[in-house]
N, C-alpha and C positions, 0 to 999 in steps of 0.2 A: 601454826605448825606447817603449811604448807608450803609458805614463801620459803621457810628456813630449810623444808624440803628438796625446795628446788634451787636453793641457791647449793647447797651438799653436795646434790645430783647433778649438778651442772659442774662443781671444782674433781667429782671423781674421775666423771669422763674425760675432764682434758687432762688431770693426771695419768690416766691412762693411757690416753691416747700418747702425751708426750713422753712416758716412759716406753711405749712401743714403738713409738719412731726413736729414736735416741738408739735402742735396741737394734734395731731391725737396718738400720742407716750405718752403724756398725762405727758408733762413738760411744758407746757402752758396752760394758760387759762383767761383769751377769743382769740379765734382765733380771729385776728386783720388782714387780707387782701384790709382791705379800703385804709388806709396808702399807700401800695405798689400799689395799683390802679390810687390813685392820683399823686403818685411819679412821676409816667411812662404813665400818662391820655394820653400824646402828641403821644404814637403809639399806638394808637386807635381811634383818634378823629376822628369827622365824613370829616373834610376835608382830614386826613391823608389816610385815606378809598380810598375815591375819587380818590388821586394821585396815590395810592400802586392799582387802577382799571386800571386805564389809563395806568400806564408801564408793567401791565399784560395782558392788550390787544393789546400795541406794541411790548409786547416779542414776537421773533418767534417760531414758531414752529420746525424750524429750529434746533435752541439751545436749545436741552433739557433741560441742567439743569440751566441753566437763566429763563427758562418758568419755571422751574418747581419751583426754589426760587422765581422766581414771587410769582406763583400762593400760597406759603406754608405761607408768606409775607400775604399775602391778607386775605388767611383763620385764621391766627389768626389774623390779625386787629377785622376781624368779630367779632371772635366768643368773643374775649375779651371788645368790643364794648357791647355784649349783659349781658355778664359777671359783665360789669364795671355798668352796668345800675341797678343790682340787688346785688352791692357787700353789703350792710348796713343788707337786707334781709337772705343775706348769713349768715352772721357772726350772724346776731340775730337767726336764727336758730338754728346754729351748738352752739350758748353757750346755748340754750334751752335744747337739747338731752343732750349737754354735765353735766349738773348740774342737768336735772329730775332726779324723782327715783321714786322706784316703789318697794309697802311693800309689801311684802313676809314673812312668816314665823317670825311673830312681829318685821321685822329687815324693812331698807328698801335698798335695792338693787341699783345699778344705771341701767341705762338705758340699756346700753353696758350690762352689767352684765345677766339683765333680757334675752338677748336673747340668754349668754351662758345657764341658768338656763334651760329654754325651750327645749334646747338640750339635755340635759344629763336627765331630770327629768324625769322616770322611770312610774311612777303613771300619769294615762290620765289627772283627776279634776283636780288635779295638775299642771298640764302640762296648761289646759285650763284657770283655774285661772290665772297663770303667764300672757298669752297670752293674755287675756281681760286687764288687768291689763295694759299690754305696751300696746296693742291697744288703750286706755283711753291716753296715753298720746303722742300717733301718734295720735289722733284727737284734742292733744289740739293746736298741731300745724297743723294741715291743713288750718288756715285761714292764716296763712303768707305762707305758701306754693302757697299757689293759689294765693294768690299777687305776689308772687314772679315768679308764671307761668303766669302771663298776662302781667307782663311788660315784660317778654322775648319775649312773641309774638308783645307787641307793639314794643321794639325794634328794631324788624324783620322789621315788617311794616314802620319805620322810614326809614330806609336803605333801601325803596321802594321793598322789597321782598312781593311774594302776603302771605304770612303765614311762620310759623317758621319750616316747612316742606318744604316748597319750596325751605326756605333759605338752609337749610342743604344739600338737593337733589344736588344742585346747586354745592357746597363748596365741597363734596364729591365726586361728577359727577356718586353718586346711583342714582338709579329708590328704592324706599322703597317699592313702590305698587308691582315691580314688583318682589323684594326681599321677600318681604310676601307674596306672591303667590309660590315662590320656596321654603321658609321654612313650606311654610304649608303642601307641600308635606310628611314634615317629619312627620304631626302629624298623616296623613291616611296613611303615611308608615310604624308608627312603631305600630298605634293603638292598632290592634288587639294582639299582643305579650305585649306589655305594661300593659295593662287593665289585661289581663289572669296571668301574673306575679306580678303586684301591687296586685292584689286579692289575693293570694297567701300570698304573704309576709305580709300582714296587716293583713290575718286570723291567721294566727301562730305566728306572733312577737307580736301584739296587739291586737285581740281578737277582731278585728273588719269586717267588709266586705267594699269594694270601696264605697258604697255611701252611710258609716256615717264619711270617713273620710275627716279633718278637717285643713287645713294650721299647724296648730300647732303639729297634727300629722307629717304632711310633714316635720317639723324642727326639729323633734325627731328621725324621720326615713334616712331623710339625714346623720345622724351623724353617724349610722350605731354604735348603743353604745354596741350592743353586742359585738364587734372587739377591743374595747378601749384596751383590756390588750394586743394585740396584739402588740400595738403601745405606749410603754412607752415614757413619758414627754424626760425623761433624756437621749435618744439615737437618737433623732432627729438630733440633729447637726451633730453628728456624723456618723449618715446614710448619709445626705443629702452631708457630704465631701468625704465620701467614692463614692458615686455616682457619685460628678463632677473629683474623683480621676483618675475614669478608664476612662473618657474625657480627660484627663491629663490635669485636671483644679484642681490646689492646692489652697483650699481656703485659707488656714493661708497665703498664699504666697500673696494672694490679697489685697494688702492695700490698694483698692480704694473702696472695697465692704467690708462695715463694718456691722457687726449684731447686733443687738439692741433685748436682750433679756431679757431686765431688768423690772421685775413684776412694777407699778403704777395704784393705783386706775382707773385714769380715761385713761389708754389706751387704745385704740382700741382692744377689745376681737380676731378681724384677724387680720392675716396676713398682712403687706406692704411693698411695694418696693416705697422709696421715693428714686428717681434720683433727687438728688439735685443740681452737678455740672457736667455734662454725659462729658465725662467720669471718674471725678477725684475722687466723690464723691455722691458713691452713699449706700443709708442706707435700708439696711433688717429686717425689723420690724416683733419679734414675742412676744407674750403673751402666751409662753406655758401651755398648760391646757392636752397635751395627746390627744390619738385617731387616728382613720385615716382622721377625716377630717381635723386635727391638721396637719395630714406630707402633705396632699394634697396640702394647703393652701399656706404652707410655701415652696412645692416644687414648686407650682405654681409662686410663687414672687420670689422662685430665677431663675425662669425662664424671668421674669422682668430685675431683676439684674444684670444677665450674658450677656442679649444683650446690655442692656445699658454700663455695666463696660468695655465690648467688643469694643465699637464704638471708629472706630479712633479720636483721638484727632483733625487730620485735617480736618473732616467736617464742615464745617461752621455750624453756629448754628442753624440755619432753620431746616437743615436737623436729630440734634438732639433732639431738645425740641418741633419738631412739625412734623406729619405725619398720616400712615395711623394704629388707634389706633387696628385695625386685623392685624398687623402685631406681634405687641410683643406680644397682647395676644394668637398670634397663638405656639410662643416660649414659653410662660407659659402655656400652655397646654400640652403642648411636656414632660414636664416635672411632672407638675399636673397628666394627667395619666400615668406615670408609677406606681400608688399605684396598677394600674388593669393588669399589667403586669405580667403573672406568671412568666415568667424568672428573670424578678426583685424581686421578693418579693423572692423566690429560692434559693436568691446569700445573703441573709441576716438569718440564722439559727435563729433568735428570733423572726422573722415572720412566723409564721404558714400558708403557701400557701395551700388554698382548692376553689374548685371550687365554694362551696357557697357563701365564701367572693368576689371574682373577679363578681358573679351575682349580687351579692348585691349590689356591687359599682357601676355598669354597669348602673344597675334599677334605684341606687340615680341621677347619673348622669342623666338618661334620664329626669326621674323630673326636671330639673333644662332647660336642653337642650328645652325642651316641654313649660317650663315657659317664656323660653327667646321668644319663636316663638309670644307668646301668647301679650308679652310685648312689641316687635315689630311691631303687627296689632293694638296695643289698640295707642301704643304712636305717628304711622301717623296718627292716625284719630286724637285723640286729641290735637295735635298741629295745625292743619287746622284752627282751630278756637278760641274764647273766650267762648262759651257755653259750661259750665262744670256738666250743669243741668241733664245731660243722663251718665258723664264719669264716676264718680264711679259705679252707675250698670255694665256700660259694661265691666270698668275694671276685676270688680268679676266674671261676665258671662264667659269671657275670660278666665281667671286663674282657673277656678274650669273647666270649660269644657277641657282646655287644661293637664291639671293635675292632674284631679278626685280628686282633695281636695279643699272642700271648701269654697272659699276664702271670708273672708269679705270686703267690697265697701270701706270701709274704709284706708285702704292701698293704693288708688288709686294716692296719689300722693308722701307717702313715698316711695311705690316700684318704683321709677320713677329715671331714668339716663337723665343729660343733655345729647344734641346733638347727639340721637339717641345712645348710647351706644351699645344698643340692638343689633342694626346691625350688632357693630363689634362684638360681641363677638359671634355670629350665623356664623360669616364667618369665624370666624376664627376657632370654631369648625369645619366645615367642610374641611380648609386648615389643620388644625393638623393632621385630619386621614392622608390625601395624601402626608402627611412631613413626616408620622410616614411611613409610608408605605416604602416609599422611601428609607427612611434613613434602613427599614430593607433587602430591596432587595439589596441596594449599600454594605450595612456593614458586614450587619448578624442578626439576630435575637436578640443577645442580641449587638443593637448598641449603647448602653448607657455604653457601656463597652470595649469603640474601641476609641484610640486616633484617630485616623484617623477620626471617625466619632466628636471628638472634633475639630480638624484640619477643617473640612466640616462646624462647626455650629461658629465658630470664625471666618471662613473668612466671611461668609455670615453677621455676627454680624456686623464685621467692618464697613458694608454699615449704623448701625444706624437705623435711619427714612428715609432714601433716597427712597427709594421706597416704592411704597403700598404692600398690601398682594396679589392680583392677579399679580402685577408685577416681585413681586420674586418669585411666582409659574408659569410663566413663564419662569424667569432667569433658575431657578432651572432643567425647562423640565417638570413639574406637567402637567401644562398644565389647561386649567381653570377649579376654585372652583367650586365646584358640590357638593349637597348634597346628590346624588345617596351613593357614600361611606361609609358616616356616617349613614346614615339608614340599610343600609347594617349590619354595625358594630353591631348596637343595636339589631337588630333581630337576629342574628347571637350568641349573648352574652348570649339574655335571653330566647334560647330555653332549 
């Protein structure tokens, strides 16, 4: 029963996976994941739940890793349980975004598009028009959104969980309460340097002060567009192989990671890393447009890519298509910042390395770091329950206190990640520092330029998903995740 198990579990996820890139790459249209849900209903069904409970409360503790494909077994029955209950909603949404559009300048724009435009657009009215504009059509979908947020928590409650926070707490074996108590730390850690440098930079780059500014300022300011010429479209790949070179990782050589850089209407404006068969076949999705938030993005997902391309082939497939989601994105961050690296940026003569770019990305970064904290305290409250009559205020109160821009109530359930997202990617910000750290007192300072240190992040790759992010900060000698570091970092950046 098991083998047949995991040979199922292993054809769902790459059907998945390759009906979301196909999607999301913008050579299909409509995303169709109903299909593959019905295909594969039988590992998920609420009896199959039940059984995949019962042989993970007879695994021992004993046998690691039998408990622990128990336990990985179980977690996606869950979470595809919850999944399979809202797949119709899904797909009606995602062909909603994917076909809106939104008129700009007598044309009208797509959706995707509107939030490059917002980026780059120079002029504030401008900027704000855009933004009301896709705002208008994030509210024409927030009433299937919020259907689609209630039967997730009824869901929950079917599977006798008391709330879809519970459920996850459970599944993941967090405390969330007591994880946003730790990241909040970072928001009175970095406050007072944060607010003194955000004032700064929006007095001089935009001619405003911290509290007239506006979310849409924030997506203008993240992009950091004065740096754009820095960062030409057409040298991108070619940084990004020179990069995993001195890892003695030869991209061309990699026929299992392939790059998908081919311009289509309706592709995704970011960056993606679609693992679609880990490790034979996996796809690097870019839409190049230029800039630094253009190399960040795309360095980010092949930080994706390279653990996934990396994982041995003999893992069973538990261990690859499911785990603990701060672990890769602790390796797409590893990579992601080196744009704030001055010795990286140094070893590239067509990047102009100054100390006000490295603050500047520092600052956008924290916006982002500060927004996650904020997304984290707003999404366990809001998953506790069905009353969503208070959630978009708090959501705004949240986001504008946490980021001094802002935010409209409205957003409250497009800026929203299934199953706590948030979480991981708050932990894994702060496992990145103490990987980066690491890897430069083992290596050297510039350790992105040390086969050795390629040698160090391949064998660790090989384990896959096999373990969580505290576990292989652990393995590694880190020692446990602390946001001490990373606050450290920020104030330290933007004195």
């Amino acid at each position: 029963m098991l083998d047949q198990y995991r040979r199922d579990f292993a054809e769902f996820n790459i059907a998945c996976a390759r009906e979301h890139y196909l999607f999301q790459s913008g050579q299909k249209n409509p995303l169709e994941i109903a299909p593959i849900y019905e295909r594969y209903s039988h590992l998920f069904d609420r009896s199959l739940i039940d059984l995949l409970k019962r042989d993970l409360e007879a695994s021992s503790s004993d046998f690691e890793t039998e408990n622990a494909s128990a336990r990985r077994f179980f977690a996606f029955a869950i979470e595809q349980f919850l999944e399979d209950s809202v797949k119709r909603l899904t797909e009606e949404i995602g062909e909603f975004e994917a076909t809106a559009k939104v008129e700009w300048r007598d044309d009208k724009i797509t959706f995707q598009d509107a939030t490059v435009a917002i980026t780059k657009e120079c002029d504030r009215k401008a900027r704000q028009t855009i933004y009301s504009r896709r705002l208008a059509v994030i509210e024409l979908s927030n009433t299937l959104r919020a259907e689609r947020l209630l039967k997730l928590h009824e869901a929950a409650r079917v599977l006798e969980y008391s709330s879809y926070t519970d459920l996850f707490e459970r599944l993941r074996q967090l405390d969330y309460s007591a994880l946003a108590r730790e990241a909040a730390t970072l928001l009175s850690g970095t406050e007072a340097a944060y607010v003194t440098r955000l004032d700064q930079v929006l007095s001089y780059s935009l001619g405003i002060r911290v509290a007239e500014a506006e979310r849409s300022d924030a997506m203008y300011l993240l992009h950091l567009t004065n740096f754009d010429h820095q960062f030409p479209q057409d040298q991108m790949l070619q940084i990004y192989g020179e990069t995993m070179a001195g890892l003695g990782i030869m991209v061309d050589e990699q026929k299992n990671i392939s790059i998908d850089s081919e311009p289509r209407p309706r592709k995704n404006p970011r960056a993606f890393c679609a693992p679609i068969s880990i490790p034979d076949d996996i796809r690097l999705v870019i839409r190049p447009t230029g800039g630094q938030s253009d190399y960040q993005a795309f360095l980010h997902e092949s930080g994706h890519a390279q653990h996934y391309g990396w994982a041995s082939p003999a893992l069973p497939p538990e261990f690859k298509y499911t785990g603990d989601y701060a672990l890769t994105e602790t390796y797409a961050f590893l990579f992601n910042h080196l744009i704030s690296d001055s010795n990286w940026l140094a070893s590239f003569p067509g990047i102009k390395n100054s100390v006000e770019f490295t603050r500047s990305v520092m600052l956008a970064r924290l916006v982002t770091v500060r927004r996650y904290v904020a997304k984290l305290m707003y999404e366990r409250q809001l998953h506790l329950g069905d009353d969503l009559s208070a959630s978009a205020a708090r959501f705004a109160d949240l986001q504008t206190s946490a980021t001094c821009f802002r935010t409209d109530p409205s957003d409250f359930l497009f800026d929203l990640d299934d199953s706590f997202y948030s979480a991981s990617y708050l932990r894994a910000w702060a496992f990145e520092v103490s990987l980066r750290e690491y890897l430069k007192t083992r290596f050297g300072s510039h350790w992105w330029a040390s086969r050795r240190t390629g040698d160090f992040l391949k064998e660790i790759w090989e384990t896959g998903d096999r373990y969580s992010a505290d576990e292989m900060a652990a393995q590694i000698g880190i020692g446990p995740i602390r946001f001490d570091p990373l606050i450290d970092e920020f104030v330290a950046a933007l004195k």
